[in-house]
Wavefront OBJ file of the C-alpha trace (Angstrom):
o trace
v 65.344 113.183 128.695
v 68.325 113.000 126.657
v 68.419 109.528 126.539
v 64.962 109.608 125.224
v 65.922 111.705 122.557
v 68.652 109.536 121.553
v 66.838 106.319 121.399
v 64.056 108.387 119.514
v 66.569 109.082 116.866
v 69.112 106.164 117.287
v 67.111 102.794 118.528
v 68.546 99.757 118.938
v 65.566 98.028 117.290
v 64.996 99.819 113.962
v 61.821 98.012 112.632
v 59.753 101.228 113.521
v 62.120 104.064 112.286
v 61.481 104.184 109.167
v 57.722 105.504 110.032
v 59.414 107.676 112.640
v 61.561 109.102 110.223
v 58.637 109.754 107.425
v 56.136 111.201 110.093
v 58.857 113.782 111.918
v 59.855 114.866 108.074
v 56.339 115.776 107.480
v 55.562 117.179 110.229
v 58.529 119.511 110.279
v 57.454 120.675 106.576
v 53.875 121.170 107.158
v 54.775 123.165 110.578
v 57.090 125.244 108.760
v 54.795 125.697 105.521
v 52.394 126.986 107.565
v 53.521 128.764 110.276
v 56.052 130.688 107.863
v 53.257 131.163 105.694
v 55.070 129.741 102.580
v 51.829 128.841 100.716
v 50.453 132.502 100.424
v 52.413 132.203 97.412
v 51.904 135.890 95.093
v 49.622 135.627 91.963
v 51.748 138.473 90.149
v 54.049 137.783 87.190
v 51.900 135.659 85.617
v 51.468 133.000 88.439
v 54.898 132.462 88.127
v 55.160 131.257 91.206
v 52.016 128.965 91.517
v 53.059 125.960 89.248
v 53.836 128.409 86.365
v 52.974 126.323 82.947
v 51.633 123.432 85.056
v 48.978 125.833 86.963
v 47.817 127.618 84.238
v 47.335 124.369 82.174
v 45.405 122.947 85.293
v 43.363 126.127 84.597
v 42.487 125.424 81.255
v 41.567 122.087 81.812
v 39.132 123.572 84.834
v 37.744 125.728 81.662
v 36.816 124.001 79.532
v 39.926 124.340 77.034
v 41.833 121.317 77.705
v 45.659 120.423 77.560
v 46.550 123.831 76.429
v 47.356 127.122 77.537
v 51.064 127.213 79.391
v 51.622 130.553 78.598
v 48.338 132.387 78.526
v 48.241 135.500 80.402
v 46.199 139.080 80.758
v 47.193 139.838 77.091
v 46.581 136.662 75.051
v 43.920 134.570 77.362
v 44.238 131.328 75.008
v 47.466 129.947 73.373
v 46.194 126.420 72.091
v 47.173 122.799 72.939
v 50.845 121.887 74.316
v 52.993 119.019 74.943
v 55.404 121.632 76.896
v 55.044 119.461 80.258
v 54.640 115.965 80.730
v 51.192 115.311 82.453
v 51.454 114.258 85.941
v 52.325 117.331 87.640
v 49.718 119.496 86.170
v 46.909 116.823 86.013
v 47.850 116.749 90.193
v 47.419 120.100 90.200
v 44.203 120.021 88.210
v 42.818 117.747 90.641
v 43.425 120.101 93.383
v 42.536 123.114 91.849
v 38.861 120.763 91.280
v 38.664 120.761 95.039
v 39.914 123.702 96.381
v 39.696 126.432 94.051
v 41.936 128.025 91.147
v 45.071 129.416 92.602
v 43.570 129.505 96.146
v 44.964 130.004 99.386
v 43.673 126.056 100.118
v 45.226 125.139 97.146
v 48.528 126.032 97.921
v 48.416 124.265 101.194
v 46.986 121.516 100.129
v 50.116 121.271 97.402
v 52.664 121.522 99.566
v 51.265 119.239 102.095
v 51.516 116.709 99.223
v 54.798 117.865 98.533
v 55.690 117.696 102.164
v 54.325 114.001 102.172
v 56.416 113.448 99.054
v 59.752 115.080 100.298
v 59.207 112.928 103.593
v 58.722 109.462 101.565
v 62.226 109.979 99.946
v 63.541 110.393 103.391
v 62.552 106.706 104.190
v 63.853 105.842 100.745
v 67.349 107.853 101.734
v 67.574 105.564 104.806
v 67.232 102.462 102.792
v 69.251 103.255 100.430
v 72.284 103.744 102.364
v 71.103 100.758 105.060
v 71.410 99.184 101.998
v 74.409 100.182 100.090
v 76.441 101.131 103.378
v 76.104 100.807 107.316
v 73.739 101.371 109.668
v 75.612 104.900 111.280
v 75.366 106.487 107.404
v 71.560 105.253 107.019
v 70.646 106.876 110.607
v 72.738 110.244 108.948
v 71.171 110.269 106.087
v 67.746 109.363 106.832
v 67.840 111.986 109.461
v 69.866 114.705 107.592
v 66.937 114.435 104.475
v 64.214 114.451 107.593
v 65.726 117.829 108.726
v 67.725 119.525 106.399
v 66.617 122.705 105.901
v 67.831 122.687 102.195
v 66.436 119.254 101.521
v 62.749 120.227 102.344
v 62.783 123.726 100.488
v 61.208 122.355 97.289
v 58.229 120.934 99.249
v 57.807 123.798 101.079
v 58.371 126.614 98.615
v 57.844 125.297 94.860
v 54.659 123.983 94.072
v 56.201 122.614 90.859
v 57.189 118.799 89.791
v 60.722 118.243 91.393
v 59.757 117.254 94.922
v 57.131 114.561 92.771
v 59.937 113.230 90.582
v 62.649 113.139 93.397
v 60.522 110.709 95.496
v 59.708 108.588 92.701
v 63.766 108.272 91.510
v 64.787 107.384 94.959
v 62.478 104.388 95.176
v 63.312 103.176 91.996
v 66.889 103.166 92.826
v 65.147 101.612 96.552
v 63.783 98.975 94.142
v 66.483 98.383 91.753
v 68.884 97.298 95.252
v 65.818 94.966 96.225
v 65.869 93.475 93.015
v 69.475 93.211 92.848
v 69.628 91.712 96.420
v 71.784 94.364 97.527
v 71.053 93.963 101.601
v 72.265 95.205 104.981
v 74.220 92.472 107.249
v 70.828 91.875 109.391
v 68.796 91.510 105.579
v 71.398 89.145 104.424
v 71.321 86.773 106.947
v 67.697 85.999 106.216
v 67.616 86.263 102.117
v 66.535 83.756 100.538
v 65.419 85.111 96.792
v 68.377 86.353 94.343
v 66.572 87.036 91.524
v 63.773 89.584 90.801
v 60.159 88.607 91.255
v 57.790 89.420 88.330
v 56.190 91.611 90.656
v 59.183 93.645 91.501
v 59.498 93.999 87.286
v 56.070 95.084 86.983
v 56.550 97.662 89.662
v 60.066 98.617 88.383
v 58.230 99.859 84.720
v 55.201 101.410 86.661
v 57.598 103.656 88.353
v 59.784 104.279 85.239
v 56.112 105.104 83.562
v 55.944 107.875 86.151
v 58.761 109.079 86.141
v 58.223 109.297 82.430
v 54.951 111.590 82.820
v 57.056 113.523 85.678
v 59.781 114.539 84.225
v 60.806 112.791 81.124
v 64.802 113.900 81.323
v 65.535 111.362 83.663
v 64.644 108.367 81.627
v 68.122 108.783 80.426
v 69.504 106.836 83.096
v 66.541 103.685 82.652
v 68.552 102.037 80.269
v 71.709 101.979 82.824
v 69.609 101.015 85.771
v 67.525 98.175 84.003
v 71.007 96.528 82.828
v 72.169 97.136 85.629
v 69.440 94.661 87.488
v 69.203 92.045 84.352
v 73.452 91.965 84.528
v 72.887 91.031 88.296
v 70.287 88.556 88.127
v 71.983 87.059 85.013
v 74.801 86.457 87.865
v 72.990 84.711 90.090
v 71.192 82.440 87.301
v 74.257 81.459 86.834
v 75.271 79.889 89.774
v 72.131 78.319 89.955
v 71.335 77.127 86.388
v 71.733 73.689 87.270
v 68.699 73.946 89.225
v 66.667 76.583 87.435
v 67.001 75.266 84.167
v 69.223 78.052 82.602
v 68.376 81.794 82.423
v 65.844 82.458 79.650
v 63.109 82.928 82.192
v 64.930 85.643 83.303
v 63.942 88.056 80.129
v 60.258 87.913 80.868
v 60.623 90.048 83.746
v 62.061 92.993 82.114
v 59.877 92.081 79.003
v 56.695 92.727 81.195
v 58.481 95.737 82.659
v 58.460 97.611 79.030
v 55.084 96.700 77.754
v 54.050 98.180 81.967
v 55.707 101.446 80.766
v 54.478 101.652 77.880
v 51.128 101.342 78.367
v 51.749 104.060 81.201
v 52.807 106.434 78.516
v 50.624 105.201 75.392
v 47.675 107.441 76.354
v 50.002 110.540 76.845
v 51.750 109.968 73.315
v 48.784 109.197 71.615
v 46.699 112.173 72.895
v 50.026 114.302 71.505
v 49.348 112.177 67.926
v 45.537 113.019 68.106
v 46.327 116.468 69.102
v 49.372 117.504 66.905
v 49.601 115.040 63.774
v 53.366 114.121 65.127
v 54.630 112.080 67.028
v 55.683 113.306 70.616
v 56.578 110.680 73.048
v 57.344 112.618 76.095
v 57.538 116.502 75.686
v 57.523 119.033 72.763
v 59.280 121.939 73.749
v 63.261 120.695 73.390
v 63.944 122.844 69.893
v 62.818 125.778 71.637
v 64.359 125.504 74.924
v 67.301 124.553 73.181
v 67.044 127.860 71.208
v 66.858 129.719 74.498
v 69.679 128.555 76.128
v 72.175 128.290 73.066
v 70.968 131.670 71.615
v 72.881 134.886 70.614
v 72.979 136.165 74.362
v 72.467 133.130 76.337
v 75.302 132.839 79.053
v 74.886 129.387 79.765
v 70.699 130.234 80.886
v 68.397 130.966 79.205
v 67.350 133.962 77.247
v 63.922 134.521 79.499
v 63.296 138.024 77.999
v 62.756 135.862 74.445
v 60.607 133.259 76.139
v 56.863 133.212 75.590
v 55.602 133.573 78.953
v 57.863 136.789 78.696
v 57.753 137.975 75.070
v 54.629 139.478 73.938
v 55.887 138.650 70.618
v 56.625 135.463 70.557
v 53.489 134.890 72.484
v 51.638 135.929 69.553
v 54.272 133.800 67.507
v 53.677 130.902 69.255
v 50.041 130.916 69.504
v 49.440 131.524 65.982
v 52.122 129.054 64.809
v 50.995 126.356 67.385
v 53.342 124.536 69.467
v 54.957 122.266 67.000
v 55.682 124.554 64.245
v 56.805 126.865 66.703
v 59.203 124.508 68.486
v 60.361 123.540 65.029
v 61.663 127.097 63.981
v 63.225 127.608 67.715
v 64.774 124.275 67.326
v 66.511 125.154 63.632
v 67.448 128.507 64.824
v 68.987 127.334 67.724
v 70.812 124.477 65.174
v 72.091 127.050 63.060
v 73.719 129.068 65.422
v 75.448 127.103 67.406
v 76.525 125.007 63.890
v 77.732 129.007 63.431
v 79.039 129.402 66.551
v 80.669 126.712 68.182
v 82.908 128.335 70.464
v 79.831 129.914 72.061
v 78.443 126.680 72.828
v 80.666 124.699 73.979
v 81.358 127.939 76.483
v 77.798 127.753 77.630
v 78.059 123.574 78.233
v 81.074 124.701 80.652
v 79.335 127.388 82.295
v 76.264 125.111 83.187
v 78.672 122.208 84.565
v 80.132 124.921 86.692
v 76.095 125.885 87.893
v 75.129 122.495 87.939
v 77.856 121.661 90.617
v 78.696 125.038 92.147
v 75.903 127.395 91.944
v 73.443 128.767 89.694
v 73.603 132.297 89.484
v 70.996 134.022 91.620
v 69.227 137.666 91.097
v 71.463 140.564 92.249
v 69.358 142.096 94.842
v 70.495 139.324 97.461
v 72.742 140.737 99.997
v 76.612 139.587 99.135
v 76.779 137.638 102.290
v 73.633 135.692 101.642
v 74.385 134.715 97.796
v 77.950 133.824 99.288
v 76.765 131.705 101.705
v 74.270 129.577 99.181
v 77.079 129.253 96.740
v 79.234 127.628 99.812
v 77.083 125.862 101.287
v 75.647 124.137 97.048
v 79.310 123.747 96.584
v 80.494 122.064 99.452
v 77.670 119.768 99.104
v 78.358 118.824 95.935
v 82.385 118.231 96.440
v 81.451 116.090 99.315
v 78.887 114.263 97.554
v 81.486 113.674 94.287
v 84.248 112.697 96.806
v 81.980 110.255 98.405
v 81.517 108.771 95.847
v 85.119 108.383 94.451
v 85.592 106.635 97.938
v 82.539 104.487 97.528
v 84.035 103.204 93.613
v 87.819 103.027 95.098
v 86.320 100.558 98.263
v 83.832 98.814 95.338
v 80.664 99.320 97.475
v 77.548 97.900 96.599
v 76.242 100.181 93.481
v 78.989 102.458 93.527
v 78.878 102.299 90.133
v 75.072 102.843 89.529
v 75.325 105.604 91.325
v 78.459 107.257 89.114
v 76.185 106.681 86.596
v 73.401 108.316 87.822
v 75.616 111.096 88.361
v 77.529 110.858 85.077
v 73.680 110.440 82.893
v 70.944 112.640 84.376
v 73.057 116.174 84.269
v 73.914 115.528 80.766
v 70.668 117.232 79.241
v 70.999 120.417 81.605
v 74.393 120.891 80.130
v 73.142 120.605 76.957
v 70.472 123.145 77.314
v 70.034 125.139 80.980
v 70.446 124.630 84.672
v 68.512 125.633 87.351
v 69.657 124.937 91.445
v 66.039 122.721 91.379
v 66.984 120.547 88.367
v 69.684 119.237 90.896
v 66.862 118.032 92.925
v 66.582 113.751 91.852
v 70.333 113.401 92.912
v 70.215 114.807 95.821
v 69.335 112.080 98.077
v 72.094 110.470 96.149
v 74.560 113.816 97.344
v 73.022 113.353 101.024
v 73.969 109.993 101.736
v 77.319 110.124 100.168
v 78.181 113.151 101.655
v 77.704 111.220 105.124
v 79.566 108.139 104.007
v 82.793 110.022 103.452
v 82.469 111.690 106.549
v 81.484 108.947 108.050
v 84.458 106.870 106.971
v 87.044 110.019 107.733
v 85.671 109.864 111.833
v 87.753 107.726 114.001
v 85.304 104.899 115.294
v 85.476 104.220 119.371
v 86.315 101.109 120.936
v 82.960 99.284 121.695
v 80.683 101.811 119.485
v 81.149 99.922 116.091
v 77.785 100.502 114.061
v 78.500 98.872 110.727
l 1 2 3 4 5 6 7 8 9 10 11 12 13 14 15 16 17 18 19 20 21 22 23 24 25 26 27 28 29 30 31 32 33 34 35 36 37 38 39 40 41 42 43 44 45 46 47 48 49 50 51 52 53 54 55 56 57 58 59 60 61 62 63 64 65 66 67 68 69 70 71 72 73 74 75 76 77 78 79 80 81 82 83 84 85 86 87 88 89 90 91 92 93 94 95 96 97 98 99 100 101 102 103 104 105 106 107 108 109 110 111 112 113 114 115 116 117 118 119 120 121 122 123 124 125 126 127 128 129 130 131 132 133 134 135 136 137 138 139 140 141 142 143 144 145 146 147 148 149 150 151 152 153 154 155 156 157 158 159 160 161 162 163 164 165 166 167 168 169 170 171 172 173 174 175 176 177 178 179 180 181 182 183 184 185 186 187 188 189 190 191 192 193 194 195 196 197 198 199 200 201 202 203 204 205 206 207 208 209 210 211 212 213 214 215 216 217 218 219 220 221 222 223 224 225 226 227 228 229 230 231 232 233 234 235 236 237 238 239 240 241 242 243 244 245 246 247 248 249 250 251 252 253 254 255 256 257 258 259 260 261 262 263 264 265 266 267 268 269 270 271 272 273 274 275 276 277 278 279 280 281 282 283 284 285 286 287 288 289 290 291 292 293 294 295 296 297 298 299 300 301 302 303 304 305 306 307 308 309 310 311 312 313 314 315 316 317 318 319 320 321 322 323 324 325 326 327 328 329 330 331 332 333 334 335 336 337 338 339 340 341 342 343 344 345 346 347 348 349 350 351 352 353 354 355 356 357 358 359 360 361 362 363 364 365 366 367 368 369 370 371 372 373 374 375 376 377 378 379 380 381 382 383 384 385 386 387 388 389 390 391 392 393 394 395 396 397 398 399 400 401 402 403 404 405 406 407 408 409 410 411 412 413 414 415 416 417 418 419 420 421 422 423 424 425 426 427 428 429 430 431 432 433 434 435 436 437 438 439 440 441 442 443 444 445 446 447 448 449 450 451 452 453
């Protein structure tokens, strides 16, 4: 029996684990979703909890009242059109709220058993990555660890919002970015053939950057990086082989095609924001205002929620009679002015949310101490082994070490800059995961006979 088990999780021929790896992950989160009941999620609070802004937009577009209405509650019903979230999330949501009802019991399920599929997909993409980038003992660790990690799976399973979406669609873009830089495993290498990108692998490559885009639009901070980062390494390889392939101009049309793909992913998004608010609004439109809220009089490095608009009743009525833009506008100076007026403050709040970004985010004060202690140890440790993986991976110059510093350098950046939540942590953490297991990994004495690299 134990054997079993052990060839179930470690075979010798690994063609098939992959699928294992996906179908045990989501099967584990749907068993736990619903046995633990995590989807009879409470409709109080303004369906806080069900999607917040992205449900009750997927409501008004069920209504009749289009793109609009992220804050509407019991006291104002309509607020007008928004460019507060990027689309995909709530236009998912919309879809299943068409099916199965407006903030149903079905619903819920029905989200997290995406989720769940999601969550297990960037398990399989956690495997490759380090199969890729490492050995075969930290891609069986890490594939395994994301599978069944109770922490790893807790956005699927509890948060019918966008992270577990934009998570799974970062890790196989960084999958695809080591394809296309023909970053491979000893058993891949031996039977490579192609060093450079295929168009198709471009095309794909600004597809996924489109959605990621319409996910969650902070991340595109790190697409400049990770494009370079591909063009620098197939530049390399045209270069040993220019005197067959005729030099390397051919080589632009690849990421060429990749920016008109994501472009026209996000053209009808930006140009429903032009048609809808005379301005022009790429991405998202509520930056001045969060900014405002986090940088604010008595923000301590998060943000000022009692000022908010789902919370305020006044600036509810502010919002919705200013509209969006010229509301976001006059959050956006305030928020300019003060901290222009108050340095000091701000840069104490950036330092504050590094410290939550890497060690903890504050949590409400009704947890018992022993249970807020033991999140902060266990978000902390994860972190400082993740970083100090890392540092090992750069000092040994393993293969994209140094995409993945700057992954972790870019995409906290904008969180320091304006608020931190534990969730907003979520893309890098299949990054944390496997680099947590290579250092550990690389600290266990190997036996004699059992090497696995």
């Amino acid at each position: 029996m134990l054997a079993r088990l052990r060839n179930f999780f470690h075979p010798q021929d690994e063609r098939n684990l992959p699928r294992r790896i996906f179908w045990v992950a989501f099967v584990v989160r749907v068993l736990y979703m619903t046995l633990a009941h995590t989807y009879r999620l409470r409709l109080d609070d303004n369906h806080m909890q069900f999607g917040s802004e992205a449900g009750r937009i997927a409501r008004a577009l069920l209504t009749g009242h289009g793109y609009s209405d992220p804050f509407a509650n019991v006291y104002m019903a309509h607020t007008g059109p928004t460019a507060w979230l990027p689309p995909l999330y709530p236009l998912l949501m919309t879809a299943v709220f068409k099916i199965f009802g407006i903030y149903t019991l079905k619903s819920a399920w029905v989200l997290f058993t995406i989720n769940s599929a999601l969550s297990a997909a960037t398990a399989v993409a956690t495997w490759e990555i380090a199969s890729r980038c490492f050995n075969r003992r930290v891609a069986l660790w890490s594939g395994w660890l994301w599978a069944l990690y109770p922490a790893a799976m807790q956005y699927a399973v509890r948060w019918p919002w966008e992270m577990t979406l934009t998570t799974t669609l970062f890790a196989w873009v960084l999958v695809l970015a080591l394809r296309m830089r023909n970053i491979q495993s000893e058993a891949q290498s031996a039977q490579a053939t192609n060093l450079e990108p295929r168009t198709s692998q471009w095309l794909l490559f600004g597809l996924l950057w489109g959605l990621i885009a319409l996910s969650n639009s902070t991340l595109l901070i790190f697409l400049p990086v990770c494009g370079l980062w591909i063009l620098l390494g197939s530049l390399g390889a045209s270069s040993m082989r220019s005197h067959r392939m005729g030099g390397i101009a051919h080589l632009f049309l690849g990421p060429i095609l990749a920016a008109l793909i994501f472009l026209v992913s996000i053209a009808p998004w930006t140009l429903r924001n032009w048609q809808t608010f005379h301005a022009f609004i790429p991405m998202r439109g509520n930056f001045g205002a969060e900014m405002y809220l986090g940088n604010g009089p008595d923000s301590q490095g998060l943000l000022m929620e009692y000022d908010h608009p789902y919370q305020a009743p006044d600036q509810l009525r502010l919002y919705a009679a200013m509209g969006e833009v010229r509301y976001v506008a006059m959050r956006g100076a305030l928020a300019k002015a003060y901290i222009d007026a108050h340095p000091a403050h701000f840069i104490a709040d950036v330092a504050k949310r590094i410290d939550f970004f890497w060690v903890s985010v504050p949590h409400p004060a009704d947890d018992a101490w022993h249970v807020e202690a033991g999140r902060v140890l266990n978000f902390a440790f994860v972190s400082l082994a993740g970083l100090m993986g890392l540092a090992l991976a750069l000092r040994r110059r393993d293969p994209a070490a140094g995409l993945f510093a700057w992954a972790f350098f870019l995409l906290p950046i904008p969180y320091y800059m304006v608020t931190v939540h534990a969730r907003f942590r979520h893309p890098l953490e299949p990054l944390i995961c496997i680099l947590s297991v290579y250092l550990f990994q690389s600290a266990a004495p190997r036996k004699p006979g059992k090497n696995l690299d």
